[in-house]
C-alpha positions in Angstrom: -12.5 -6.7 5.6 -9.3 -6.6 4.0 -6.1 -4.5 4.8 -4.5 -3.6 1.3 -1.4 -2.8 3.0 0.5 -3.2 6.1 4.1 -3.9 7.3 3.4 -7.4 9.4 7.3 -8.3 9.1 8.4 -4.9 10.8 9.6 -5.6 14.3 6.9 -3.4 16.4 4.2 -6.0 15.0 6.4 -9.2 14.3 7.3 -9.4 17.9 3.9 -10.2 18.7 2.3 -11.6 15.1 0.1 -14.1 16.4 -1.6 -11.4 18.6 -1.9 -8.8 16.0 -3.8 -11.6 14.0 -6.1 -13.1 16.6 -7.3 -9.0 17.1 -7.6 -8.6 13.2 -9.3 -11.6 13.4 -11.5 -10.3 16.1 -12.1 -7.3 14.4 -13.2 -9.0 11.3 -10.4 -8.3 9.2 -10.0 -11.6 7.3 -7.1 -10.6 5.0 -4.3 -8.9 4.3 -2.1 -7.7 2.2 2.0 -7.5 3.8 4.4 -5.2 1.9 8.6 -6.1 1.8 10.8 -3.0 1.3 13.5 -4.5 0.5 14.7 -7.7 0.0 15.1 -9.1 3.3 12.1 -7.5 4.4 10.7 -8.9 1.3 11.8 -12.8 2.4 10.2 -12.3 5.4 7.2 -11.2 4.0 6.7 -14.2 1.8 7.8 -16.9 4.5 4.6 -15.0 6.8 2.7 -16.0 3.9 3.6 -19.5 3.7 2.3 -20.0 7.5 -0.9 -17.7 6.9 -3.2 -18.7 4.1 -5.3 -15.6 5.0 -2.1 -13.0 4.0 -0.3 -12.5 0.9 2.2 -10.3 0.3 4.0 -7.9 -2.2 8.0 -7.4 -2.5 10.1 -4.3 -4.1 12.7 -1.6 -3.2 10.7 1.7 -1.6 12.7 4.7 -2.2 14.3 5.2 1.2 16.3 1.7 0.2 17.3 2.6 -3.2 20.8 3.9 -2.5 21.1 0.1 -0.6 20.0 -1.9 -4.0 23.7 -3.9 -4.7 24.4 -5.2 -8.0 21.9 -8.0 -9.1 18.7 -7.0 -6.9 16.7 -7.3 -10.2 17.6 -10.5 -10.4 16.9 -11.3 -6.6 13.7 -9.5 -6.7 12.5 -11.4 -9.9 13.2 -14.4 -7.9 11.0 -13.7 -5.4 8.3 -12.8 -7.5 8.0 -16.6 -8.7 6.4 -17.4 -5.6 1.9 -17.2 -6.4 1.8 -15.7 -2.9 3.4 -12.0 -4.6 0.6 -10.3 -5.9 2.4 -7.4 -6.6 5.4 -5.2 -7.0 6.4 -2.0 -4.6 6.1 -0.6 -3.0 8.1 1.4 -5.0 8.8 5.4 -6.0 9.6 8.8 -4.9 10.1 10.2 -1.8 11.2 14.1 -1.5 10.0 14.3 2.0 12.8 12.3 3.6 15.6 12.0 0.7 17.2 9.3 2.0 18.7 8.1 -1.1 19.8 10.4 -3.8 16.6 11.4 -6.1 18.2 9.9 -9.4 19.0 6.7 -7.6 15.4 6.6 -5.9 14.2 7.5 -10.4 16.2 4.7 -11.5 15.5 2.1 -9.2 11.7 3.2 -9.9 12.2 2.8 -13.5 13.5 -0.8 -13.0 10.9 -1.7 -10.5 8.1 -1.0 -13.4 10.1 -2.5 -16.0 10.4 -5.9 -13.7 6.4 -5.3 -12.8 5.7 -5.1 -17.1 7.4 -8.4 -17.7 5.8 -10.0 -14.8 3.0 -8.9 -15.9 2.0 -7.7 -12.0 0.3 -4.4 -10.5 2.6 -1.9 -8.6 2.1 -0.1 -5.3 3.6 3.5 -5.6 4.8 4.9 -2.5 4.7 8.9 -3.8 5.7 11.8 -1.4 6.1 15.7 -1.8 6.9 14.2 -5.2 3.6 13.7 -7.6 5.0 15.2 -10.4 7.9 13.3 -11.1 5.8 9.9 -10.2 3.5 10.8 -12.8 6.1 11.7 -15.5 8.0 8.4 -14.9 4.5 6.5 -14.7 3.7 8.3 -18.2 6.1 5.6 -20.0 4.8 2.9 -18.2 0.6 3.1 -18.5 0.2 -0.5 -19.4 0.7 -1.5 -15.9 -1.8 -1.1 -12.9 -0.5 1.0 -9.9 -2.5 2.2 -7.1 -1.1 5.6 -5.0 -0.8 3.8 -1.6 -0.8 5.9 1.8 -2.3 9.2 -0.3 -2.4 12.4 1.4 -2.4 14.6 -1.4 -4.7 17.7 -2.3 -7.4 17.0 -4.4 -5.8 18.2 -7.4 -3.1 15.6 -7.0 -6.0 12.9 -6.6 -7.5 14.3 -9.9 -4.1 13.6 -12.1 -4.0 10.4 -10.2 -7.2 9.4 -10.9 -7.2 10.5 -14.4 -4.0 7.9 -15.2 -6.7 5.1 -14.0 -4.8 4.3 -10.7 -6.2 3.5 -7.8 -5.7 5.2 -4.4 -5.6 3.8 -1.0 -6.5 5.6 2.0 -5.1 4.9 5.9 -5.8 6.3 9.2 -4.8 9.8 7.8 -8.5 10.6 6.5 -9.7 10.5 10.6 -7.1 12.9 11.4 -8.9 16.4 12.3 -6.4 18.6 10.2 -7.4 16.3 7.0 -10.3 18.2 5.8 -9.0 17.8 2.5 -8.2 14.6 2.3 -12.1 13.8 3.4 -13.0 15.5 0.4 -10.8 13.3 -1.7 -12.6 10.5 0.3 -15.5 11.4 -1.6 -14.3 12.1 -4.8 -12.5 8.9 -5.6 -15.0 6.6 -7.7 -16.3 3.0 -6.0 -14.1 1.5 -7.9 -10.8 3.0 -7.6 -10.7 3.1 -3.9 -9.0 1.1 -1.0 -8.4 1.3 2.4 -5.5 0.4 4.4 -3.5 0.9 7.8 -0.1 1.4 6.7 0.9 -0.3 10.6 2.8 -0.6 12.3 2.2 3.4 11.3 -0.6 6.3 11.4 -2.8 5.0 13.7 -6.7 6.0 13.0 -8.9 8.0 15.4 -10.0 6.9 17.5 -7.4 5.1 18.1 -4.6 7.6 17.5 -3.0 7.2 21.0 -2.5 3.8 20.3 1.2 4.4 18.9 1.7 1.0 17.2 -1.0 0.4 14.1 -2.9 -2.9 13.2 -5.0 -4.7 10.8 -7.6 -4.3 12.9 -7.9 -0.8 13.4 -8.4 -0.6 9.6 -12.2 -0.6 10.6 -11.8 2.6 11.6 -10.7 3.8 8.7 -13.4 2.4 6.9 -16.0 3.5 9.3 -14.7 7.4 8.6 -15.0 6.5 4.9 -18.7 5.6 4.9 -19.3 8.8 7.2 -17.9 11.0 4.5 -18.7 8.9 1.4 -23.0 8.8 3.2 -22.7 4.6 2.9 -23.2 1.8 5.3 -20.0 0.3 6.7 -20.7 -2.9 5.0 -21.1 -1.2 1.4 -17.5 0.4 2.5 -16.1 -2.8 3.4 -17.4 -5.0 0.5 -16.2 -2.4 -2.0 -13.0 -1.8 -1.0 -12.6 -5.9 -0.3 -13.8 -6.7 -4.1 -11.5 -3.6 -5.5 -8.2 -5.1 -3.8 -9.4 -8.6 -4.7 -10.0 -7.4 -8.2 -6.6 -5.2 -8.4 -4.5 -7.9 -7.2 -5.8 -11.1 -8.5 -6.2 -12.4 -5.3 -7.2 -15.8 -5.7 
């Protein structure tokens, strides 16, 4: 199974990495996919890579580090992006939830972020929260390039306009919760080949395993497992498909 996205270089699971990969490892979660938020976070990111043939990574500026983006971060971020082991850019987007940077700053950092992802030619992760609208308009001028909705928890209306761009969506722990009736149905909505599955950790924990405060690659199986309950396939279908679609999305060689 693979983890399309997880936060391996944030300090509740980089304190104890080699554990958190020996129980992915364990669980049968044989790769996975490590997302830098910024630019430190995204150095760390790639030297994780470097020691772990099994992860690769992604690097951009998510919206809550906008406002922190200093003159020449383009040209930092580029830089990073020469390394084979960044698959992608993001995550990157809107977030209307928390404002932590000012919305035109967290717009025009966005807009960059696709422009850098169209010359490199590389898919984008869209981090996209209380504000779809807006993510779709700015996406609008930019659908040449391949973006799946990490983390969704929208209605299924949201997942429809989503879906009808071509993006993919990727679904964590939130689809176990009880209250996320909704989100089931958007389980079963999204075609075979526009879905992924992901933990999000050290965040959102799945049920069972919701007590568990800190999130893992492993408990992704959970995840999946609530996935083929709602979606009426074997775990194994759920876990080759969503493997082969992240393989497929990010070129993973």
């Amino acid at each position: 199974m693979l983890d399309s996205h997880c936060h391996l270089t944030y300090p509740q699971l980089a304190s104890q990495i080699d554990a958190v990969l020996a129980r992915a490892t364990e669980a049968g979660v044989t790769r996975m996919l490590t997302i830098g938020t910024s630019l430190d976070d995204a150095q760390r990111a790639l030297a994780l890579c470097q020691r772990h043939p099994h992860i690769r990574c992604a690097a951009g500026i998510h919206p809550h580090h906008a406002a922190e983006a200093s003159e020449g971060w383009v040209q930092a971020l580029r830089r990073i992006h020469e390394d084979p082991c960044v698959l992608a850019v993001g995550e990157m987007g809107l977030d209307y939830h928390y404002d932590f940077a000012p919305r035109d700053r967290q717009r025009q950092v966005f807009m960059q972020q696709l422009e850098l992802a169209r010359e490199l030619g590389k898919p984008v992760i869209i981090h996209c929260r209380e504000a779809t609208d807006d993510c779709l308009a700015v996406l609008a001028d930019f659908s040449d390039i391949p973006a799946v909705f990490h983390c969704f928890t929208g209605s299924l209306d949201e997942a429809r306009r989503v879906l009808d761009r071509g993006y993919l969506i990727g679904l964590t722990g939130v689809v176990t919760f009880k209250r996320s009736e909704e989100l089931r149905e958007v389980a079963a909505f999204v075609p075979a080949e526009r879905l992924l599955v992901e933990t999000d950790a050290p965040y959102l924990s799945p049920e069972p395993m919701r007590r568990q405060k800190v999130n893992e690659p492993a408990l992704v199986v959970h995840t999946a497992r609530a996935l083929a309950v709602v979606r009426k396939q074997a775990m194994e279908h759920i876990d080759r498909l969503t493997t082969d679609n992240a393989l497929r999305f990010y070129r993973w060689r």
